[in-house]
C-alpha positions in Angstrom: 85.3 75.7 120.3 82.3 77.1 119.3 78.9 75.8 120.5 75.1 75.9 119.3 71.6 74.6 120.7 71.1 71.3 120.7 67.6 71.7 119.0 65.2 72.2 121.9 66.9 69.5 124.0 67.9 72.2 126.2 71.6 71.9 126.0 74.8 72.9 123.9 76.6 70.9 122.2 79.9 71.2 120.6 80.0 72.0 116.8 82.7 69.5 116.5 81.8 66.0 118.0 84.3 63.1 117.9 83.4 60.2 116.3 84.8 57.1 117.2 85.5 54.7 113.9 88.8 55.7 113.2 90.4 55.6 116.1 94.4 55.1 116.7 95.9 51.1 115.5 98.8 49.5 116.8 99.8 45.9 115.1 99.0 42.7 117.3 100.1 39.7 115.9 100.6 40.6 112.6 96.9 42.4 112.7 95.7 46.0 113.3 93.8 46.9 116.9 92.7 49.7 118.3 95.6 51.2 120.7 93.7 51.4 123.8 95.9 53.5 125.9 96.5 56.2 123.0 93.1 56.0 121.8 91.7 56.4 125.3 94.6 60.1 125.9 92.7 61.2 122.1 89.1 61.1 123.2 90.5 62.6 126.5 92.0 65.4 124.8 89.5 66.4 122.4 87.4 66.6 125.6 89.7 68.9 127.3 90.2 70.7 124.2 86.1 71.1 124.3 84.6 68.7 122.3 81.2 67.5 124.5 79.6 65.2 121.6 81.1 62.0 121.8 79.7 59.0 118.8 80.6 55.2 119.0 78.7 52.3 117.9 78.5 48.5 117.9 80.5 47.3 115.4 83.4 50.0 115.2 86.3 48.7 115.5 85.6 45.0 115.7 83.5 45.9 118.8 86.2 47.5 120.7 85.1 50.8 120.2 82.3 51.2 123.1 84.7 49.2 125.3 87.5 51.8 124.5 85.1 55.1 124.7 83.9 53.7 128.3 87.4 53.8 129.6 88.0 57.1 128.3 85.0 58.3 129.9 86.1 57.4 133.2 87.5 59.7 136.0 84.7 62.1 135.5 84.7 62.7 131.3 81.3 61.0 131.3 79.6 64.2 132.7 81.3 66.1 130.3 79.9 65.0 127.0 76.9 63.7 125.6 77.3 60.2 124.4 75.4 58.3 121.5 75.9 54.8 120.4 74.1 53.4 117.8 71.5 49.9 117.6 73.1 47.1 115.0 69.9 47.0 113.2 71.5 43.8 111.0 71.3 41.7 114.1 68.3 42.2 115.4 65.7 39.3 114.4 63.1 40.1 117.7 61.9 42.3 119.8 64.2 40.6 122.6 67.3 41.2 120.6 66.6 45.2 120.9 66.9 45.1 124.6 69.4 42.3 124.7 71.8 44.8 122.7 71.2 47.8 124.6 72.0 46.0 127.8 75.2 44.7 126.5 76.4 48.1 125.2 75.8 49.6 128.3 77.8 47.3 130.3 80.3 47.5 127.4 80.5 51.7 127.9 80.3 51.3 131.8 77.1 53.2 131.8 73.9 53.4 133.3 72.7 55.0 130.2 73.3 56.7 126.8 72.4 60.3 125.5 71.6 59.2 121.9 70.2 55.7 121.0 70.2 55.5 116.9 68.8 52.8 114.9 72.1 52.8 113.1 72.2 53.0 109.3 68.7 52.7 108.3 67.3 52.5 104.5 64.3 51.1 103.0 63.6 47.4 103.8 65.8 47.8 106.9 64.1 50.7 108.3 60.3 48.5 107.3 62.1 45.8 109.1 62.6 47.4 112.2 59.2 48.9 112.5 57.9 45.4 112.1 59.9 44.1 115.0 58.7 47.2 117.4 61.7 49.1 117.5 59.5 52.8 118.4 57.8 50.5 120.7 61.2 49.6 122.0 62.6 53.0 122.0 59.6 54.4 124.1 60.2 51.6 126.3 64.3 52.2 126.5 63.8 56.0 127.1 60.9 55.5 130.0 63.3 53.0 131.5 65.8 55.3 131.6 68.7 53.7 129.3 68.8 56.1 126.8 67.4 60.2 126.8 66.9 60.4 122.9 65.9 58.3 120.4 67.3 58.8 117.0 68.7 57.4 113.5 71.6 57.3 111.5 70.2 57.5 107.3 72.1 55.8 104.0 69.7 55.5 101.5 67.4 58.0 98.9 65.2 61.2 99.9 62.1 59.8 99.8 63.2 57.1 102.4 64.6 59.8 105.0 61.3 62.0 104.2 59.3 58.4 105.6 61.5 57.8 108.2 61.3 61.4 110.0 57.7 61.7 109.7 57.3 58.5 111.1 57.9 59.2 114.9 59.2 62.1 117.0 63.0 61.8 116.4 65.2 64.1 118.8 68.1 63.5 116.4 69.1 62.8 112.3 72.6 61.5 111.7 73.3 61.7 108.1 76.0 61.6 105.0 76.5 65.4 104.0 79.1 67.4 102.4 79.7 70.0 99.6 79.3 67.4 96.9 76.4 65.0 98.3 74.3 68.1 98.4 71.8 66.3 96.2 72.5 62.5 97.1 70.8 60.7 100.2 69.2 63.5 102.4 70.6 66.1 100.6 69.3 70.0 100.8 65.8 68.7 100.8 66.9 66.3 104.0 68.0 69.3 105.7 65.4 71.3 104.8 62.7 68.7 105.5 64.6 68.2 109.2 64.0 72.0 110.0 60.4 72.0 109.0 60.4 68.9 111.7 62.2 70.6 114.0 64.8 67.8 114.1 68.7 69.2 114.6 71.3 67.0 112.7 74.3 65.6 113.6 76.4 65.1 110.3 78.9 61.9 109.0 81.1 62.0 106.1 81.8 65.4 106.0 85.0 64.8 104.2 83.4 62.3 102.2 85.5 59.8 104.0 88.6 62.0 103.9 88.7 62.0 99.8 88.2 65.9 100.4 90.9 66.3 102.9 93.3 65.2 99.7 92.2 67.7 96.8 93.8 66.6 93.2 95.9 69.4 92.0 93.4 71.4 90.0 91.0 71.5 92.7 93.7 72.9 94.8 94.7 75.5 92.6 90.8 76.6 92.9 91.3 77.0 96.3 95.3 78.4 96.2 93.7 81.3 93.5 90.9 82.4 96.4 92.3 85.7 98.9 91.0 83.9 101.8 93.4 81.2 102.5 92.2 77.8 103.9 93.1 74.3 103.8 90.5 71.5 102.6 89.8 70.0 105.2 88.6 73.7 106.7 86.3 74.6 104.2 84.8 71.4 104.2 83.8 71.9 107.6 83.0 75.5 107.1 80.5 74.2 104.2 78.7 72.2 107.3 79.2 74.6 110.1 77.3 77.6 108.4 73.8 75.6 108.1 71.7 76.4 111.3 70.0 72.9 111.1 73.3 70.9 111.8 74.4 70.5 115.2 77.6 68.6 115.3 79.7 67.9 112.8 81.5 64.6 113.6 85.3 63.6 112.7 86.7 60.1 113.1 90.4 61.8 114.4 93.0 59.0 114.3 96.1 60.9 115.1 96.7 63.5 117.6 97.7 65.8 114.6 93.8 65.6 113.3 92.7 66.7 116.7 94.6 69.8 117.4 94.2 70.9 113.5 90.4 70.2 114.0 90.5 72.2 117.4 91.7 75.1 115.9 89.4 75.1 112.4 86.0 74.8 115.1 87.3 77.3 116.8 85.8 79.8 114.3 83.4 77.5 112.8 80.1 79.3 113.1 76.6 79.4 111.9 76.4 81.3 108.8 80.3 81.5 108.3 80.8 81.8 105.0 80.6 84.9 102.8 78.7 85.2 99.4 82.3 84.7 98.0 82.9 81.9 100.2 80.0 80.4 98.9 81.0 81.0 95.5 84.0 79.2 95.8 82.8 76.1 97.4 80.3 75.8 94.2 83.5 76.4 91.9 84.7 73.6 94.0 82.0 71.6 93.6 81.8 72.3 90.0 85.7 71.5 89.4 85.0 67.9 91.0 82.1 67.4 88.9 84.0 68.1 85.8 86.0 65.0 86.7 83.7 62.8 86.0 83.7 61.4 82.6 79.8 60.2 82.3 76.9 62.5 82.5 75.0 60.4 84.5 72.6 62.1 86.5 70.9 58.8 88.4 67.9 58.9 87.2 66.9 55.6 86.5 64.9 56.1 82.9 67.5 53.5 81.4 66.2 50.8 84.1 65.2 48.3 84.4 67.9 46.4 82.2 66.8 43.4 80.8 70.1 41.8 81.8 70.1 43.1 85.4 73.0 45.6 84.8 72.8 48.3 87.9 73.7 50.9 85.2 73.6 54.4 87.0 75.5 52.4 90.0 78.2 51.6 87.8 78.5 54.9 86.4 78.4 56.3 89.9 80.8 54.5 91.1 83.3 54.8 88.4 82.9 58.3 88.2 83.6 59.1 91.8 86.7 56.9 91.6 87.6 59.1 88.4 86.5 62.5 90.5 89.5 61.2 93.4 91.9 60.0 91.8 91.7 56.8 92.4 90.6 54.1 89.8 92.9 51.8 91.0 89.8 51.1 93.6 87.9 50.5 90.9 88.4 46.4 90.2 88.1 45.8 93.8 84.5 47.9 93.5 83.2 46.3 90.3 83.5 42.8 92.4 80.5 44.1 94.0 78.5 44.2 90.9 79.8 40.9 89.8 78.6 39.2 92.9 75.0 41.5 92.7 74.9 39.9 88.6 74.6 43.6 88.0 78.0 44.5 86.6 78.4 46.3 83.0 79.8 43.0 81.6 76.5 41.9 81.2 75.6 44.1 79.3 74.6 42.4 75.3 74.3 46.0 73.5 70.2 45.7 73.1 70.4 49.6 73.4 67.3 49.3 75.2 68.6 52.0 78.0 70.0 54.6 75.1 66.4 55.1 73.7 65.2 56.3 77.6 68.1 58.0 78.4 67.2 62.1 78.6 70.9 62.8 78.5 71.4 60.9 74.7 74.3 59.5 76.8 76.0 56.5 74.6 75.4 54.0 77.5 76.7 50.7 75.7 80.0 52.5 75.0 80.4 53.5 78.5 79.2 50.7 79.9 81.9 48.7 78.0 84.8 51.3 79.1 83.7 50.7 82.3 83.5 46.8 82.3 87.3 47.2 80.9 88.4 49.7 83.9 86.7 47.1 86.1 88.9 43.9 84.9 92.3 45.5 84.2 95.1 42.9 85.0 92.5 39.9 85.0 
């Protein structure tokens, strides 16, 4: 296991951290639960195996995950690791709620305190929302008290929101979406670089873009298969991560005991500044190859908005291209119902062409919007 400063926090931390979302199911009445026991033997192992960064949160797992992570940390593993659970910024209406959360989640991990507290997925109104309701206050408060070392915040939302958000208070931690292809979407490059100028290390979710990377489509695996050096997916997406000096911990929700050990071995050589210039080569060539999967040129830039029907355009585009880029428009119906509920979906759309004339990419919008309107009803 390989190993790097925690910032200036004074300690190491692993450059693989274990997060906790995906942990191990066994059927109950007809239903999927976490399997305690073989859930609690993973973390354990990963542990053993030298993993010292360990990531939960409230509403994992039905809430079960803090209570499972607290079991595993028994019998001395809480010393071992650094531990960061995460505030459920949705249900928090007061100041009282703040503390009334934090309490329960301790007594939930068995612990008198947590390393990391995160004010778990923040974006725009929610991150206005919680500095409304006194939630630095609170997190001044929590760390004085002594019930969590290190405030922090876990990001899903645009640049300029992350760029507010860590100028905003002294953060001892980032958590954000990051991998080959979201170099330019949420934080992004300019996240990273923004959170070195700060001095703020990262700790990074979605490296395998919720595991769509792990499962290449046959011509991005022949781009890999036609490179001398010879590595799975799954390792250089995590080689991608590892060589940036600015993240920490790189965290994988490991379900089986396979995932672990394979992860084990890949961070076992997982180092800052890894990757060759031909390593780096081919992880653009990667990146290109994906991008070539999607059929509209989108580039999310908004100059066809607003629509006078409501239609979320560049979301639908987005959407239906990354299902496109994994194989996997079959999702996409079961997607598009998000649009229908928002009244933003492209079957609003009444051909005004409004959004063509503002478009800097000439794209024929009203065309795709239909196609995509059609991929998002097929069988209805």
């Amino acid at each position: 296991m390989q190993y790097v400063p925690f910032g200036n926090l004074g300690f190491d931390v692993s450059r693989l951290g274990f997060g906790c979302m995906r942990l191990p199911l066994t059927e109950q009445d007809g239903k999927k639960a976490p399997d305690t026991d073989r859930a609690v033997a993973l973390i354990r192992e990963g542990i053993d195996g030298g993993i010292n960064y360990v990531d939960t949160a409230y509403p994992y797992h039905d809430g079960q995950s803090e209570v499972i992570v607290g079991l595993a940390l028994k019998d001395g593993y809480r010393e071992r690791v650094k531990l960061a659970t995460k505030l459920p910024c949705w249900m928090v209406n007061t100041r009282a709620d703040m503390d009334r959360l934090l309490d329960e989640q301790l007594k939930k991990l068995q612990v008198p305190y947590v390393d990391f507290y995160l004010l778990h997925a923040l974006g725009r109104d929610r991150w206005e929302k919680m500095k409304s309701l006194g939630a630095l206050e609170f997190l001044d408060s929590a760390v004085k008290d002594g019930r969590i070392r290190y405030p922090a915040f876990s990001f899903h939302d645009e640049y300029d929101v992350f760029a507010d958000i860590i100028t905003s208070y002294d953060w001892c931690m980032a958590q954000i979406q990051y991998n080959y292809l979201d170099i330019n979407h949420q934080a992004g490059d300019r996240g990273i670089e923004l959170a070195r100028q700060r001095g703020v290390p990262l700790v990074i979710m979605e490296g395998l873009r919720g595991g769509a990377l792990a499962k290449p489509s046959d011509d991005i695996r022949a781009i890999m298969d036609a490179y001398p050096e010879k590595r799975g997916p799954v390792e250089w997406a995590f080689r991608f991560l590892g060589n940036e000096p600015q993240i920490a911990t790189i965290l994988s929700g490991m379900s089986d005991e396979a995932q672990l050990r394979d992860n084990l071995r890949i961070f076992n050589d997982v180092k800052v500044n890894c990757l060759s210039d031909g390593d780096k080569a081919l992880i653009a060539e990667l990146r290109a190859g994906y991008q070539r999967r999607m059929p509209i040129g989108c580039t999310g830039c908004e100059y066809c908005l607003p629509c006078p029907k409501g239609v979320a355009i560049p979301r639908n585009f987005r959407t239906y291209n990354e299902l496109n880029m994994f194989d996997r428009l079959a999702d996409f119906p079961r997607r598009y119902q998000d649009f229908v509920k928002e009244n933003a979906d492209a079957g609003r759309c009444v051909r005004c062409g409004a959004c063509e004339k503002q478009c800097p990419q000439h794209l024929p919008i009203r065309d795709w919007l239909q196609t995509v309107h059609k991929a998002g009803t097929a069988g209805k």
